[in-house]
MIKE-381234 format. One record per residue (C-alpha): x, y, z; residue in three letters. Coordinates in pm, whole numbers, padded with zeros to 5 digits, always signed. Layout:
! residues N
XYZALA...
END
This chain:
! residues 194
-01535-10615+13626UNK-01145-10554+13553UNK-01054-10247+13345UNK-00846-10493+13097UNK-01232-10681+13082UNK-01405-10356+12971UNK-01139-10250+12728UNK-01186-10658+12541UNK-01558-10576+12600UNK-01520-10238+12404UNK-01308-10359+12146UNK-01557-10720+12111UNK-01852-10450+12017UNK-01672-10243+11820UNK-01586-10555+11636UNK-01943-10666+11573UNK-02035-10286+11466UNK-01760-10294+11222UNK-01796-10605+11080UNK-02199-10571+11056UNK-02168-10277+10845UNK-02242-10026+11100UNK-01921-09827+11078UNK-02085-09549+10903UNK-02343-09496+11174UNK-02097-09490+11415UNK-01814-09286+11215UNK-02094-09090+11047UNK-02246-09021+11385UNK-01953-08917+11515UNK-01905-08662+11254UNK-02266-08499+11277UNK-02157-08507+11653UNK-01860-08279+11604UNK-01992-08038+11344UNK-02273-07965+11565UNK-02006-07862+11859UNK-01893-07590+11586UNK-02220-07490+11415UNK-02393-07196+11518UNK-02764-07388+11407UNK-02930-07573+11655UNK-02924-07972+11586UNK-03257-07911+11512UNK-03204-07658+11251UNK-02889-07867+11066UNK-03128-08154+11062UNK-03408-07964+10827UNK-03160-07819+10633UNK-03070-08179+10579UNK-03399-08280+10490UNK-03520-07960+10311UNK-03215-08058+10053UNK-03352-08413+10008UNK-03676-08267+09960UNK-03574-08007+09710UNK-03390-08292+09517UNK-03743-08498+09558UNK-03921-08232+09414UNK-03747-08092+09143UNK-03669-08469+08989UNK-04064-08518+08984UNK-04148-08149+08788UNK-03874-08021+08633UNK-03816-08238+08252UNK-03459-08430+08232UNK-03086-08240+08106UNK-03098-07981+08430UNK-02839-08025+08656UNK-02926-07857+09001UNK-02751-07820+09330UNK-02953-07700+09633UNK-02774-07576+09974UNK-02964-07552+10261UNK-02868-07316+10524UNK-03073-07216+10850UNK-03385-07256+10645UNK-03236-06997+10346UNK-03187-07237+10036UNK-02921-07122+09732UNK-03029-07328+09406UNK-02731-07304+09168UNK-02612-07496+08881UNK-02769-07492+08521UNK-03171-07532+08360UNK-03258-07592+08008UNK-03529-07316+08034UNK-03610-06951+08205UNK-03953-07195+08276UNK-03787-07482+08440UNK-03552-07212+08668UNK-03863-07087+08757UNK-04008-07368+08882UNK-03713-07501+09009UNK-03737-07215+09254UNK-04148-07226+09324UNK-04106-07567+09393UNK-03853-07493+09643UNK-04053-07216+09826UNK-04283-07450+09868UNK-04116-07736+10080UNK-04170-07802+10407UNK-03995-07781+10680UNK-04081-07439+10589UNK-03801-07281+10357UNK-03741-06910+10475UNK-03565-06770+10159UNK-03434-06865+09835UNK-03166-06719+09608UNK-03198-06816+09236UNK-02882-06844+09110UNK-02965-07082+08854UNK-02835-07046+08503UNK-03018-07124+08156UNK-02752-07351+07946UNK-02569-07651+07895UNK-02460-07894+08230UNK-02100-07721+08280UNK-01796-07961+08200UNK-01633-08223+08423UNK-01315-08002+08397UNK-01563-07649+08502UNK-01711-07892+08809UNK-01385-08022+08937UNK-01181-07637+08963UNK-01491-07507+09120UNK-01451-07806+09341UNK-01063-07740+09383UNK-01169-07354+09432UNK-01406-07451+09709UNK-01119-07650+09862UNK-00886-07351+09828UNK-01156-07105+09976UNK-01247-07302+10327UNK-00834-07338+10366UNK-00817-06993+10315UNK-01029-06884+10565UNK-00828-07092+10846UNK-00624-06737+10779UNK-00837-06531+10948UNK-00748-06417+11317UNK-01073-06306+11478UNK-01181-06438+11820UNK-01425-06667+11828UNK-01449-06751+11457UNK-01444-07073+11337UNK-01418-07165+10995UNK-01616-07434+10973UNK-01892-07255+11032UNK-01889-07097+10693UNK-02049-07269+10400UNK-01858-07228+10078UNK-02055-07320+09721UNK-01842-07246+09385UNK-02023-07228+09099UNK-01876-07118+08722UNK-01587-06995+08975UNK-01811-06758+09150UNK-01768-06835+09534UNK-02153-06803+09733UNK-02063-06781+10150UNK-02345-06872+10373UNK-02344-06894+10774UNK-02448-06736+11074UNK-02187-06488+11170UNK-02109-06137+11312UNK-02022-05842+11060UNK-01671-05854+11082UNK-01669-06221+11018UNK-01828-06177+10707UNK-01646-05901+10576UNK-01327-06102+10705UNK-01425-06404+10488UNK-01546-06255+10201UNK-01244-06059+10158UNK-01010-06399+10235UNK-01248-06570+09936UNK-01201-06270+09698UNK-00794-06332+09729UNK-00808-06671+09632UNK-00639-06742+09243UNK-00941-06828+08989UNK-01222-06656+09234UNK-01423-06467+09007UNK-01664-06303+09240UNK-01755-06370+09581UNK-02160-06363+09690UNK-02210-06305+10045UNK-02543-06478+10190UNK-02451-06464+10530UNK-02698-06378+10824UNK-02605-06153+11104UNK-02584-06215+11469UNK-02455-06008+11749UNK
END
């Protein structure tokens, strides 16, 4: 077969992938493809922290009563719960029921808040503040550090960093995040490696 053959042949299947609604899977595959280059988790390891979210959100629709508004971020096995209850009982919960999911959770850190659902306008800056944050850290000059591989949650404008990274990185990043206009305070949930 001609190379001009294989290249119609490539572009024929993409064609039928596109048009058969599996652009997702591919784009979406190629995504999970590249961030596991980056990450410092094993496929393995990004996958359950996929699925220990899902099962957090599973579990905390079926016990906790309506008007909570809960965000759960998996991270090599170490879950952050953030966001607000309508009850010191339901935050409690919220986090036994997380403890409890398997693939086995290794950690959790409460940071749920008894109140009112925050605003569309508090949602959207903490959005724009996590946006600010992860550009922020492009800043830092340290071989062998990659961005990307630092999770960055905002929350009532209080930044939460999670990742697997050496000391310096973390001490790099946090101080970036604690820079950035409208950062309130910076939490640093980061686990060491060498």
């Amino acid at each position: 077969m001609k190379i001009w053959q294989l290249g119609r042949m490539a572009v024929g299947v993409l064609s039928v992938m596109l048009l058969s609604g599996c652009a997702g899977l591919l784009i979406g595959g190629t995504a999970v493809g590249v961030s596991v280059v980056h990450d410092r988790r094993t496929t393995g390891t990004l996958v359950d922290d996929q699925t220990i979210e899902l099962k957090v959100y599973g579990a905390l629709n079926g016990e906790l009563p309506p008007g909570n508004r809960i965000n759960a971020t998996s991270y090599n096995g170490v879950v952050l719960l953030t966001g607000e209850v309508i009850s010191e009982e339901a935050r409690q919960k919220a986090e036994v029921a997380t403890r409890n999911i398997v693939p086995p959770v290794r950690e959790v850190f409460n940071e749920l808040v008894v109140g009112p659902p925050d605003s569309l306008s508090t949602r959207s800056n903490d959005a724009f503040l996590t946006t600010k944050v992860k550009t922020a850290l492009f800043q830092i000059k340290i071989a062998d550090f990659d961005p990307t591989r630092v999770k960055v949650v905002t929350e009532r404008s209080v930044v939460y960093l999670m990742g697997l990274v050496r000391p310096n990185e973390a001490d790099a990043s946090a101080n970036v995040a604690s820079q950035v206009s409208g950062v309130r305070q910076v939490v640093t949930l980061f686990e060491f490696i060498n």
